[in-house]
LUMPAVO-442779 format. One record per residue: residue in three letters; x, z, y of N, C-alpha, C in turn. Coordinates in pm, whole numbers, m for minus. Atoms other than C-alpha are relative to their C-alpha. Layout:
ALA/X/Z/Y/X/Z/Y/X/Z/Y
...
This chain:
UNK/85/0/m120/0/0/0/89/0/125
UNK/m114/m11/m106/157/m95/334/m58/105/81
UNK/37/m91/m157/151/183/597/m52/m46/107
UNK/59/62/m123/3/107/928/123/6/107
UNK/m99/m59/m104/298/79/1200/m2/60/60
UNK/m2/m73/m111/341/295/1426/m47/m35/157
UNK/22/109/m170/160/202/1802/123/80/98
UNK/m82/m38/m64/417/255/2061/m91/m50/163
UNK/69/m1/m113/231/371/2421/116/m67/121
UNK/m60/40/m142/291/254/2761/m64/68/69
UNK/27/m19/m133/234/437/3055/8/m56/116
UNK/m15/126/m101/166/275/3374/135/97/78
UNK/m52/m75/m79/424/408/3640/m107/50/107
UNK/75/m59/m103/237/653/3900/10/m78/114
UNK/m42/38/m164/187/489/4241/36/133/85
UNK/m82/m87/m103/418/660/4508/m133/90/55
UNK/71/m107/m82/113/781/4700/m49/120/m90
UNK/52/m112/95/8/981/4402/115/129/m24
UNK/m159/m102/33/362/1147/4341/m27/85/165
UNK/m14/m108/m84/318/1257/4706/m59/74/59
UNK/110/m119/25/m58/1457/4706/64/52/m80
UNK/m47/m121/96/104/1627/4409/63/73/73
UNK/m77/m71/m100/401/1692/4595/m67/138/101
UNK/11/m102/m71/253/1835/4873/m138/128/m53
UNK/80/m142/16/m20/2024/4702/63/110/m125
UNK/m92/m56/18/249/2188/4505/90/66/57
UNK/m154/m12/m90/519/2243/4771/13/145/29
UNK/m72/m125/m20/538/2592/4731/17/74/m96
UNK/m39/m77/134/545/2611/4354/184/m23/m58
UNK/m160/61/6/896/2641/4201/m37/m108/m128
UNK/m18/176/101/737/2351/3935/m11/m115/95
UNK/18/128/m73/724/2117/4262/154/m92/m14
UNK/m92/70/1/1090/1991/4222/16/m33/m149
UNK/m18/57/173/1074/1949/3830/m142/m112/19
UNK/114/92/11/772/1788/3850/10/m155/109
UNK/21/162/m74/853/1546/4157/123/m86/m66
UNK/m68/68/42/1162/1448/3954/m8/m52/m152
UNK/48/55/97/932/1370/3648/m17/m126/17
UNK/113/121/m21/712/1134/3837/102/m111/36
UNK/m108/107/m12/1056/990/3962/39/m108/m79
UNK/m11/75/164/1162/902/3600/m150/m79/m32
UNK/102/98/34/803/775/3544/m44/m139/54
UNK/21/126/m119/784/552/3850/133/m108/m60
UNK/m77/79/21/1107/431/3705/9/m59/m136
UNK/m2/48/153/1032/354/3366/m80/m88/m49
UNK/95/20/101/844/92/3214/35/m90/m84
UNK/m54/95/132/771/m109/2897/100/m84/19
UNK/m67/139/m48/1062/m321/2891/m10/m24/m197
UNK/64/91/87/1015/m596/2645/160/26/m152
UNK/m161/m38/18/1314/m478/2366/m35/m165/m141
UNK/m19/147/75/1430/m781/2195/37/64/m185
UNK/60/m22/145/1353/m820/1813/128/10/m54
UNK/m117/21/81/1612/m749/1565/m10/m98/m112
UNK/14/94/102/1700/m991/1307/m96/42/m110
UNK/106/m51/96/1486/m1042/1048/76/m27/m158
UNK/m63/1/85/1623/m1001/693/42/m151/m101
UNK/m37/95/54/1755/m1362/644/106/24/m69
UNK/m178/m32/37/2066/m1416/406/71/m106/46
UNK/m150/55/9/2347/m1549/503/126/m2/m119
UNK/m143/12/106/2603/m1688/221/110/m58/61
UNK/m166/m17/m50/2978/m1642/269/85/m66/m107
UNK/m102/46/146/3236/m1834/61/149/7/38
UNK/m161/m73/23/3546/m1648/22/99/m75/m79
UNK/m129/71/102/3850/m1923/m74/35/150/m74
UNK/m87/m48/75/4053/m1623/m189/m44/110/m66
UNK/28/m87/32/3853/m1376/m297/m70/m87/m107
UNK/100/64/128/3673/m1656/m530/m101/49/15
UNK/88/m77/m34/3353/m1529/m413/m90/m78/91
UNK/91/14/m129/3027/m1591/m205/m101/139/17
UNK/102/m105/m18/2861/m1288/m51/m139/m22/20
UNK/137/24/m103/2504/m1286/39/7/145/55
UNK/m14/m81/m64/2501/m1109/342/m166/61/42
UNK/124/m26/m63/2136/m922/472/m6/62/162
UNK/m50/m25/m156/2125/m978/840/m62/104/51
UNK/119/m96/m35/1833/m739/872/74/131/19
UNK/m39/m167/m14/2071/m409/812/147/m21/97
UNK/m56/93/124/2371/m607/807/64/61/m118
UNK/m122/m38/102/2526/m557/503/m33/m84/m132
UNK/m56/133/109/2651/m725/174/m132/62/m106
UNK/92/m48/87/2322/m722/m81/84/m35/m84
UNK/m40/m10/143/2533/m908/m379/143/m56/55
UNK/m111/61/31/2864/m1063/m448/27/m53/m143
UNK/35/68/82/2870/m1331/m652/141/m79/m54
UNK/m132/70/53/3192/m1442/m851/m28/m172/m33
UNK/m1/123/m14/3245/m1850/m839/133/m61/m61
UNK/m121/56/51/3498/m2091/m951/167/m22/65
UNK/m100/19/m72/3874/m2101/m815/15/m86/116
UNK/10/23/m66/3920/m2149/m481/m135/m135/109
UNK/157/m23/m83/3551/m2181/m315/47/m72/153
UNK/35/22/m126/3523/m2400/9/m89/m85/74
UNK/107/22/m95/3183/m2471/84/m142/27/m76
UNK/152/m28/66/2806/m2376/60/m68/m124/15
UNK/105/112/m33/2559/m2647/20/m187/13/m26
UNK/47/m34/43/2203/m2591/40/m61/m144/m59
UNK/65/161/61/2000/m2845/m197/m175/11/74
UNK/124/25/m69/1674/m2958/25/m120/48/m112
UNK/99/m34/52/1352/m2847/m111/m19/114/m110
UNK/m2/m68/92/1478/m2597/m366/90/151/72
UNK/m85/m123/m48/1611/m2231/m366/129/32/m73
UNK/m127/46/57/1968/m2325/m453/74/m9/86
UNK/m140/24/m31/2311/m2319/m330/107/m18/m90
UNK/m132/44/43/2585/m2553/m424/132/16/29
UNK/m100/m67/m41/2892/m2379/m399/138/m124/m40
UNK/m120/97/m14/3199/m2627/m417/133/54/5
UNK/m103/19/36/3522/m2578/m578/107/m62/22
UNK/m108/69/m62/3860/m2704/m450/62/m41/m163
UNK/m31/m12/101/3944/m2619/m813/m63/m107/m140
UNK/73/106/108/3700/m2880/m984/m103/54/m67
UNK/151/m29/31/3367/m2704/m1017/m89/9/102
UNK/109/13/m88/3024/m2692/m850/m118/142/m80
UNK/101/m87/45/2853/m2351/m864/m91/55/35
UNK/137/m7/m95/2474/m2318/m849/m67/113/17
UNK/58/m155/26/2334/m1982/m747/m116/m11/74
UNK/89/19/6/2022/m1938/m745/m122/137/89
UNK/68/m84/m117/1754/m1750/m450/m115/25/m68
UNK/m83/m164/m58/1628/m1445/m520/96/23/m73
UNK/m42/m111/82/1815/m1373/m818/129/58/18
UNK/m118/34/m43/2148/m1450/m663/101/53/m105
UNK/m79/m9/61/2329/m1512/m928/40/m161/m8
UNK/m39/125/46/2529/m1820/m1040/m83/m92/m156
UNK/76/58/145/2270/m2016/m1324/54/m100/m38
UNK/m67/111/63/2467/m2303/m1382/139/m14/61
UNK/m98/m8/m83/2818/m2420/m1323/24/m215/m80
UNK/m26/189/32/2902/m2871/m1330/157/42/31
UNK/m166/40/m11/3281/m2951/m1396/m37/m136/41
UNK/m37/83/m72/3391/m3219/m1184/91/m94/m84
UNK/m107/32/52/3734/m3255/m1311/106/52/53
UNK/m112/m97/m33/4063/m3167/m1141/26/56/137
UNK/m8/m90/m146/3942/m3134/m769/m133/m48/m13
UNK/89/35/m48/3628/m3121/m600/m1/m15/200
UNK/m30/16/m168/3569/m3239/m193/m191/5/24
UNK/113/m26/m79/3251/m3297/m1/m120/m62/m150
UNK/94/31/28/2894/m3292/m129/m123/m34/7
UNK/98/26/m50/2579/m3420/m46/m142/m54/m67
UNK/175/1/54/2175/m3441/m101/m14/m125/24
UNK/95/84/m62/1958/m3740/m133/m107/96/70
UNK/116/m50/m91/1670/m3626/114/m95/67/m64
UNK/127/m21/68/1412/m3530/m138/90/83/m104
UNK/m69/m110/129/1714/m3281/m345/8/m70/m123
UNK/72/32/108/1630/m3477/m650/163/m11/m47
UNK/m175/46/57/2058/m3609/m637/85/52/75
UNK/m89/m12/m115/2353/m3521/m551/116/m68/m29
UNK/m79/81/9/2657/m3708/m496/182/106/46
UNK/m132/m72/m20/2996/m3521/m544/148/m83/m25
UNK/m96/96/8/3325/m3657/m443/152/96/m64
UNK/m84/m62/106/3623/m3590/m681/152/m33/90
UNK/m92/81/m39/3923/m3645/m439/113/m53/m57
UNK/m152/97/38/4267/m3671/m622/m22/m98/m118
UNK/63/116/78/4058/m3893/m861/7/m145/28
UNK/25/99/m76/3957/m4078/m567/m146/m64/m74
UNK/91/43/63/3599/m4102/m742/m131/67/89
UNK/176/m22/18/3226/m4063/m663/m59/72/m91
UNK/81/m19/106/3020/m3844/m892/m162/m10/45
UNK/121/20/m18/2648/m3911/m921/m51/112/m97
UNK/64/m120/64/2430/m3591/m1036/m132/m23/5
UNK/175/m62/45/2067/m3512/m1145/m33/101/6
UNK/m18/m108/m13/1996/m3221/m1001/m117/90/m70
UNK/138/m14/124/1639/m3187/m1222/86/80/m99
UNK/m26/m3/166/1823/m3213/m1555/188/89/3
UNK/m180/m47/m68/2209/m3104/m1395/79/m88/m107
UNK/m85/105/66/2340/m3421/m1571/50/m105/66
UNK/m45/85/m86/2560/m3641/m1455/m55/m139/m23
UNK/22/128/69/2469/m4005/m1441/27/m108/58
UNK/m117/44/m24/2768/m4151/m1307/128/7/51
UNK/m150/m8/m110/3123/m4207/m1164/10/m116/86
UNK/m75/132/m58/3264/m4486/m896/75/35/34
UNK/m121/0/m4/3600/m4508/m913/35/m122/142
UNK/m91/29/m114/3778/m4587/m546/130/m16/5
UNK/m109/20/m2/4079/m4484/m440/43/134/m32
UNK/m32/m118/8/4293/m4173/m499/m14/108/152
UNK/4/m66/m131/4282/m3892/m210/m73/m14/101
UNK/87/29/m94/3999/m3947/m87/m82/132/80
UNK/m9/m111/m76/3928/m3727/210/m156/44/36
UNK/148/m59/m9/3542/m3698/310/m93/m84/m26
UNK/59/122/6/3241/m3822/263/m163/32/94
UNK/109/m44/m98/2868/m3850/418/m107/m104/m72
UNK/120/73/18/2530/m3997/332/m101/m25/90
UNK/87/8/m53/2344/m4213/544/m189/46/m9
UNK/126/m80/43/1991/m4005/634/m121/m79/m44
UNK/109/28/69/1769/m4258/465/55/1/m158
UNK/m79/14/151/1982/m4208/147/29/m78/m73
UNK/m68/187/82/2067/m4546/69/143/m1/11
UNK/m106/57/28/2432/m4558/139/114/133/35
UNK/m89/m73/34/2755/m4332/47/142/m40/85
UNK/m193/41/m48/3087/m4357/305/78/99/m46
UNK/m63/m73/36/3361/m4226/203/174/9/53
UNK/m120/18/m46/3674/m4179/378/144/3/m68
UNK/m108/41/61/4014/m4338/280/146/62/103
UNK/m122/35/m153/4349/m4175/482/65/m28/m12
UNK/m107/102/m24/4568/m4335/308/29/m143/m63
UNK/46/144/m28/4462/m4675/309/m113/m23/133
UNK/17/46/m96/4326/m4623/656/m126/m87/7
UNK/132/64/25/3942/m4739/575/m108/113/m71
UNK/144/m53/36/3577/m4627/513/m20/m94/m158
UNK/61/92/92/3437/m4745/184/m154/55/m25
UNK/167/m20/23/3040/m4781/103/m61/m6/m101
UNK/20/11/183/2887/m4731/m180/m150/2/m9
UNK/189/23/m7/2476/m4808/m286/m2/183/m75
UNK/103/m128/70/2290/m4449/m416/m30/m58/m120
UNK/98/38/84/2091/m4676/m607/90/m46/m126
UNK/m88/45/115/2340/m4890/m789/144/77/m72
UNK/m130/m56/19/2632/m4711/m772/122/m65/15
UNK/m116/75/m9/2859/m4977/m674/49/m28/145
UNK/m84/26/m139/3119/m5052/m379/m101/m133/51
UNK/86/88/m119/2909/m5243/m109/135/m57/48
UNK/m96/50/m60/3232/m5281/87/95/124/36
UNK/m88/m95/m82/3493/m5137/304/14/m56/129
UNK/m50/57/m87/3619/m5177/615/143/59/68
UNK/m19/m51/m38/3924/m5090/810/m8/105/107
UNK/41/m61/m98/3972/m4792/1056/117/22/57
UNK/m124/m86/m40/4234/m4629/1265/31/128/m91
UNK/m65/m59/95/4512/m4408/1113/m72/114/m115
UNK/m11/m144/68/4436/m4139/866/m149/61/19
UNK/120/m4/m6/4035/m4139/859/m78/106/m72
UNK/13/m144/73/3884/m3780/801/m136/m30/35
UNK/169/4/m24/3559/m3655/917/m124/m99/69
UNK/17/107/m56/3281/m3835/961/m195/22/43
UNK/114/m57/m53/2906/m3840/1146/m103/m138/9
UNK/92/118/m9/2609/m4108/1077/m126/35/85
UNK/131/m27/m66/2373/m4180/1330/m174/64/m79
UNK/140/m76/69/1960/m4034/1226/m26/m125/m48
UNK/m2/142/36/1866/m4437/1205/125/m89/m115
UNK/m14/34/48/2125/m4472/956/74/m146/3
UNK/m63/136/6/2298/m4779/1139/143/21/18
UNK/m150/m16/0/2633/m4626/1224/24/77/m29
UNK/m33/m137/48/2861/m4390/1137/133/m34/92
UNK/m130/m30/m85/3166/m4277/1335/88/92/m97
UNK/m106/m72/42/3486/m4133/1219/107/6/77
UNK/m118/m49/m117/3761/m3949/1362/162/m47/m78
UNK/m70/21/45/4067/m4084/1326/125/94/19
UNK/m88/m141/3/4313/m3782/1259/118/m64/40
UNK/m101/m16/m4/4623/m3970/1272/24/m92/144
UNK/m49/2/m138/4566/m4105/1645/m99/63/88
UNK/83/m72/m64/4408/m4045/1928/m89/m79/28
UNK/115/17/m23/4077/m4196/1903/m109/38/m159
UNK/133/48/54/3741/m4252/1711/m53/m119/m26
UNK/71/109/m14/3595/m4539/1513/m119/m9/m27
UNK/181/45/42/3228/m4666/1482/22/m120/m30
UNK/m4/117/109/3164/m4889/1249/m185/m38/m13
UNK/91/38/0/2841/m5067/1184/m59/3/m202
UNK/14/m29/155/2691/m4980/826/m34/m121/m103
UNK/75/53/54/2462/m5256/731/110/m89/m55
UNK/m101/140/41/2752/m5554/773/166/85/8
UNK/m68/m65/11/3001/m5271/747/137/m65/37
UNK/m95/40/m70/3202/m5407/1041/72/106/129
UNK/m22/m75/m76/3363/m5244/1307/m60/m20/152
UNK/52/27/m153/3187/m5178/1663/125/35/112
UNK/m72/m29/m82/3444/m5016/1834/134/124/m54
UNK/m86/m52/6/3746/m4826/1893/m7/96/98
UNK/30/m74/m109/3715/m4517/2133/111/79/14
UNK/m130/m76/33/4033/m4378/2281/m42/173/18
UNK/34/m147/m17/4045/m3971/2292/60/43/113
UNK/m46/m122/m95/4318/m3845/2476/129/68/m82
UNK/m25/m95/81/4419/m3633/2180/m69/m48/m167
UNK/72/4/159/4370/m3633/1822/m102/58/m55
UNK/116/m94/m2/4027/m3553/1671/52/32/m94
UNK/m17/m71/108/3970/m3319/1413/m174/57/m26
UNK/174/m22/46/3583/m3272/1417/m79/m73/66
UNK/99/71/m46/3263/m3459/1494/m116/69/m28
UNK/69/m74/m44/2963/m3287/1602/m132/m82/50
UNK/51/124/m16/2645/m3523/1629/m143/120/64
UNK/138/m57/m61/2323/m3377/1857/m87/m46/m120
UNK/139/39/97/2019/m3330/1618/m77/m115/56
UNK/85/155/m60/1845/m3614/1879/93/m132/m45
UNK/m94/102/19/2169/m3829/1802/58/m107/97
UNK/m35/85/m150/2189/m3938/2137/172/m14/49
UNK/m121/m36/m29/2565/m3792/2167/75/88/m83
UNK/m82/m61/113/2873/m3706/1977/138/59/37
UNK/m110/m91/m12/3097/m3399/2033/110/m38/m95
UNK/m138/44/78/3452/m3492/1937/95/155/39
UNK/m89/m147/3/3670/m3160/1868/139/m40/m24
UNK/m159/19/20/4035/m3173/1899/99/150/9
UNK/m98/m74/m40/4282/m2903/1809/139/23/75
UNK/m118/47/m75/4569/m3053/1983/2/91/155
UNK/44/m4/m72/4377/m2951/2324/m104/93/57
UNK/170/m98/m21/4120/m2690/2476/m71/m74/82
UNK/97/13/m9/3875/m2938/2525/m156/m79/m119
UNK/93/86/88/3580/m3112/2382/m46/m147/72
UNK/46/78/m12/3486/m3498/2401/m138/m32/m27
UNK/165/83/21/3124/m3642/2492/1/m118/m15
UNK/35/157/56/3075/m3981/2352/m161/m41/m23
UNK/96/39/m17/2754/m4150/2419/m22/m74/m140
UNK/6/39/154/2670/m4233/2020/m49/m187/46
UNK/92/139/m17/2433/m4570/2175/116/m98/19
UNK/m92/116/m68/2690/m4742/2354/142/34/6
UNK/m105/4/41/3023/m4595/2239/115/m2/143
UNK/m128/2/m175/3211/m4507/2579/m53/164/28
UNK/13/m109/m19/3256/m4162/2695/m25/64/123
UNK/57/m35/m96/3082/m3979/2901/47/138/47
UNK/m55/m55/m61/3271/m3688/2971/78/106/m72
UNK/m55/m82/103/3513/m3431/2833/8/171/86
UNK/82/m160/m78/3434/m3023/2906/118/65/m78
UNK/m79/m49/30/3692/m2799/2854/m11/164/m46
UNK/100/m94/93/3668/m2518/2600/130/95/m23
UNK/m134/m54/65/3900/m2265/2447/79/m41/m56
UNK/m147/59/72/4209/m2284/2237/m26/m28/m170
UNK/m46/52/127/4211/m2505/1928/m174/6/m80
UNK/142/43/30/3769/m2609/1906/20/m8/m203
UNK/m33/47/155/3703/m2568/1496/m124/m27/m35
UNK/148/16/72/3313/m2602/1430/m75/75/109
UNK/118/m51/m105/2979/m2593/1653/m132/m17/m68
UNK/143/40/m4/2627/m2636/1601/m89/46/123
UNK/78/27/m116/2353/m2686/1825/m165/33/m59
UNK/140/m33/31/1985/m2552/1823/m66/m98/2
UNK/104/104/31/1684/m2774/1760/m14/m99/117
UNK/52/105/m39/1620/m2915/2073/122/m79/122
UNK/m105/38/m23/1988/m2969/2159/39/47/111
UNK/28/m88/m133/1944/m2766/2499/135/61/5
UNK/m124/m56/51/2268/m2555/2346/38/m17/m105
UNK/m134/28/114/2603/m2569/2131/41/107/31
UNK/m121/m127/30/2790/m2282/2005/128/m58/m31
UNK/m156/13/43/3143/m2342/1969/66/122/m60
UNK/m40/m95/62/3362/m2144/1784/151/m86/26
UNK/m92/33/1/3748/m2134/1857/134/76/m38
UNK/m65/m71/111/4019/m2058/1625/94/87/91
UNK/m142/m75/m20/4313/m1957/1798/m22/105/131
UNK/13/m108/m66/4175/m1756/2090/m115/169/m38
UNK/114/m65/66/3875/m1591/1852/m160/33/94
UNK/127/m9/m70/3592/m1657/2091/m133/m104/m62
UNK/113/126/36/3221/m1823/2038/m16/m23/142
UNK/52/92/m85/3085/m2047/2352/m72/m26/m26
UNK/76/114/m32/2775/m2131/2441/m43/m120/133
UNK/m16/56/m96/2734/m2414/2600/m164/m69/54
UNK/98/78/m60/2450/m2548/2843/m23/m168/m13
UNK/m70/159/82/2454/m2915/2680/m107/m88/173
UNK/73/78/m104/2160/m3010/3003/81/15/123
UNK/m23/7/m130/2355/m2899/3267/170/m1/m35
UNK/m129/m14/18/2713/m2921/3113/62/115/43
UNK/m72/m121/m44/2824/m2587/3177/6/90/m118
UNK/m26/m76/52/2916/m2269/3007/m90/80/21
UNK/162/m69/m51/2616/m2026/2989/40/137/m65
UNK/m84/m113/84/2834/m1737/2758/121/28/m91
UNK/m71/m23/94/3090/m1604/2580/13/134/m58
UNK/4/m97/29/3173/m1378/2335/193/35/m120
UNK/m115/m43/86/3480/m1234/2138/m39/22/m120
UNK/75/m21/145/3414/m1222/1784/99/32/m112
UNK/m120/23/156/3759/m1186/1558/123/m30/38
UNK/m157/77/m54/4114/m1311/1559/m9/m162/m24
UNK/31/131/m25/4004/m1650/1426/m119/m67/m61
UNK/191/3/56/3638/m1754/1400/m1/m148/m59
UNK/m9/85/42/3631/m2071/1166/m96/m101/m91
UNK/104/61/m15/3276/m2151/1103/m130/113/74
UNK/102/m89/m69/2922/m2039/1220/m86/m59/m55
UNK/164/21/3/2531/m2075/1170/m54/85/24
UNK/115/m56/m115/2242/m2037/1388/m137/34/m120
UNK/143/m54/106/1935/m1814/1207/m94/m123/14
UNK/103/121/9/1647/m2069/1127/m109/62/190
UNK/89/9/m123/1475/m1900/1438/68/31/126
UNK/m106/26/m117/1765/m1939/1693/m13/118/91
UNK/m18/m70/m117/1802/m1603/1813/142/110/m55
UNK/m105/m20/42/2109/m1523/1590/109/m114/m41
UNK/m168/7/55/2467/m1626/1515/36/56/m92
UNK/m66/m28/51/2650/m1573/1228/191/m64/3
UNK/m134/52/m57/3032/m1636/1291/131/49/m165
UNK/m72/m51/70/3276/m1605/980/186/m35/106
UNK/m100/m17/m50/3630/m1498/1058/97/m48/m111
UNK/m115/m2/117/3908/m1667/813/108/47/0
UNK/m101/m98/13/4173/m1441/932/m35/153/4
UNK/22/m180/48/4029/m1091/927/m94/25/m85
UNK/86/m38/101/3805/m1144/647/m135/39/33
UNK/142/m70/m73/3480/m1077/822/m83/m115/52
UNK/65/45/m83/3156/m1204/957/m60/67/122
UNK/114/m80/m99/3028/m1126/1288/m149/m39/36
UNK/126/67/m18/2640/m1119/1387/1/3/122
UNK/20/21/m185/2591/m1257/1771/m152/15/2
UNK/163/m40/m82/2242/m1185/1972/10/m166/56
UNK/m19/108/m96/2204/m1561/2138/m146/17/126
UNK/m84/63/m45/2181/m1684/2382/99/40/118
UNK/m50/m100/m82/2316/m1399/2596/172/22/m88
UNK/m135/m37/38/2627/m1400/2339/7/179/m43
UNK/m48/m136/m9/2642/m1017/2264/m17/17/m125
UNK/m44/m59/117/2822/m880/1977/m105/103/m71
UNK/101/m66/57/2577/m707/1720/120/130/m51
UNK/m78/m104/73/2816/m568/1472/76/m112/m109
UNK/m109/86/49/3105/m718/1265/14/66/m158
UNK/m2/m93/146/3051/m664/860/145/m109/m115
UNK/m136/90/110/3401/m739/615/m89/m66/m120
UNK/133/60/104/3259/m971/355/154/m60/m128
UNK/m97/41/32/3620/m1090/181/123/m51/48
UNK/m101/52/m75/3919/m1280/177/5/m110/38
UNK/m4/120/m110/3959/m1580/379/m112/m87/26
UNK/141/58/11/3601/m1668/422/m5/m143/109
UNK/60/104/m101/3535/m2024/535/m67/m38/m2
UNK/118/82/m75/3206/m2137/528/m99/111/m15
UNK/110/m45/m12/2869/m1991/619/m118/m51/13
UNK/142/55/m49/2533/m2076/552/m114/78/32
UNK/122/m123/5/2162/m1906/616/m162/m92/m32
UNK/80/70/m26/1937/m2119/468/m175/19/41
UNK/97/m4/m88/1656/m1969/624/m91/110/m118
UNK/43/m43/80/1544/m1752/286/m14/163/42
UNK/m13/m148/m13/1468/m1364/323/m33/74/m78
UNK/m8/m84/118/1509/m1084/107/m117/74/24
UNK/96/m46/m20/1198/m968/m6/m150/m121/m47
UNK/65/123/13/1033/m1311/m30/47/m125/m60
UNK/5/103/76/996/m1593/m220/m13/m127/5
């Protein structure tokens, strides 16, 4: 049986003229000075509106060195389980429509733990590495890339059977799935090219070249381009998917090292550690529109729903940033760690989670005011964080 909450009163504050008939028809008791410095405090007090505390979402933590993913409960905070995983752990994935996380192996496994029971129910061998992974739209597949293979795996995430490989190139560095789930890029850095691959068939569409040493990478919502950062100079290419040609070449400045795409897709944050700033690139028309200058050594942001704000997170000074994305400005900061090296925003954007990969910790932020909650140790070298929006307690 649930209890009834508790009502919490309001008093109005007294109007002044009332505090001062008391006053004077008092003024010769000795309760007239306790009493006029009641009505003081009352005149000065009212409901103020106290902002909600989190609500018991989890947050999962994946600890490279501890081999580990915590689920954290933002509601108290603290660690509800800890969940042992396969050798060296670096990344959560959630699978769309289901209550699953694909945990990703550097080591050559994929392990699936499963919401509430949070435990690990299955575990897929790869082979001798595993790299990036990704959903068709509807969860049904997933597509895991095997890098020192230099292969493609194709999964069934129904039956957890595989039901294929495409063999590329060796060392292959990232990959991404255009969001109507038709086509697989996959970045080459050393052969300096994208290659494409069908969902459906499973076979190389094409390639194309890119500039040097081609890492991360960001496809428009429409599914017609995709951009990649080219690590080993200083720009960005966009490439065109369909005739998987090249549109352009965009210089930086500096070398990227992350790409950051607005949920509208209108514009694409380019992160460079070289530099304390960040690049705006106009995604439509591929020319840049301005570069904003941020802390020391930009490592991972996200941006709320209606793109209004970006959190930044930056390694080497240990601060988060938010940033005013409408008016280009800085709107907060906060200190969070010695080096903060990912983050995610609660499904109802009024928290931060910030993992730290040098002091072993996550911190929880208040947004969009930035203010430190409380900072809970969760392992060792934790780099990724997710929250996919699940809460303990519910189903």
């Amino acid at each position: 049986m649930r209890l009834p909450r508790p009502r919490r009163f309001c008093f109005p504050a007294p109007r002044p003229s009332f505090a001062i008939h008391v006053w004077f028809f008092l003024r010769r008791s000795r309760l007239a000075v306790f009493l006029a410095v009641g009505l003081m405090v009352l005149g000065g007090v009212a409901c103020r509106k106290q902002e909600p505390p989190p609500r018991p979402y989890v947050a999962f933590v994946v600890n490279n060195q501890s081999q580990s993913v915590v689920a954290v409960n933002l509601a108290a905070p603290r660690i509800v389980a800890t969940i042992p995983v396969a050798p060296l752990p670096e990344k959560a994935v959630r699978r769309p429509g289901h209550q699953e996380v694909y945990v990703v192996s550097k080591s050559g496994t994929i392990s699936v733990i499963e919401f509430p029971e949070l435990t690990v129910a299955h575990t897929i061998d790869l082979g001798q590495s595993a790299g990036d992974l990704v959903f068709s739209p509807d969860g049904d597949r997933a597509y895991a890339l095997e890098p020192q293979a230099g292969r493609i795996v194709f999964l069934d995430c129904n039956t957890l059977k595989e039901t294929g490989r495409t063999s590329l190139v060796p060392k292959l560095a990232h990959m991404a799935v255009t969001p109507n789930g038709k086509t697989l890029i996959a970045s080459d850095p050393t052969g300096d090219r994208l290659f494409f691959v069908s969902t459906e068939t499973q076979k190389v569409l094409g390639s194309v070249k890119v500039g040097k040493t081609p890492g991360p990478l960001a496809v428009l919502r429409d599914s017609s381009v995709v951009f990649v950062a080219d690590t080993g100079d200083e720009k960005i290419s966009a490439a065109e998917i369909s005739s998987r040609t090249i549109l352009a070449h965009i210089e930086m400045g500096s070398r990227p090292n992350g790409l950051v795409l607005k949920p509208d897709g209108g514009e694409l944050f380019v992160l460079s550690n070289e530099g304390p700033s960040m690049t705006i690139v106009d995604a439509f028309h591929d020319n840049i529109e301005q570069v904003l200058p941020t802390g020391r050594d930009p490592v991972a942001a996200v941006f709320n729903r209606d793109s209004s704000m970006m959190y930044l997170a930056t390694a080497a000074d240990g601060f988060v940033t938010a940033f005013d994305i409408t008016n280009r400005a800085v709107q907060s900061a906060v200190h969070v760690g010695v080096s903060p090296s990912e983050l995610a925003l609660t499904p109802d954007e009024q928290f931060l989670a910030v993992a730290d990969s040098a002091s072993g910790s996550l911190a929880l932020v208040r947004t969009p005011t930035l203010s430190l909650i409380t900072v809970v140790p969760v392992g060792s070298n934790p780099v990724d964080v997710i929250i996919p929006g699940w809460e303990l307690g519910r189903k």
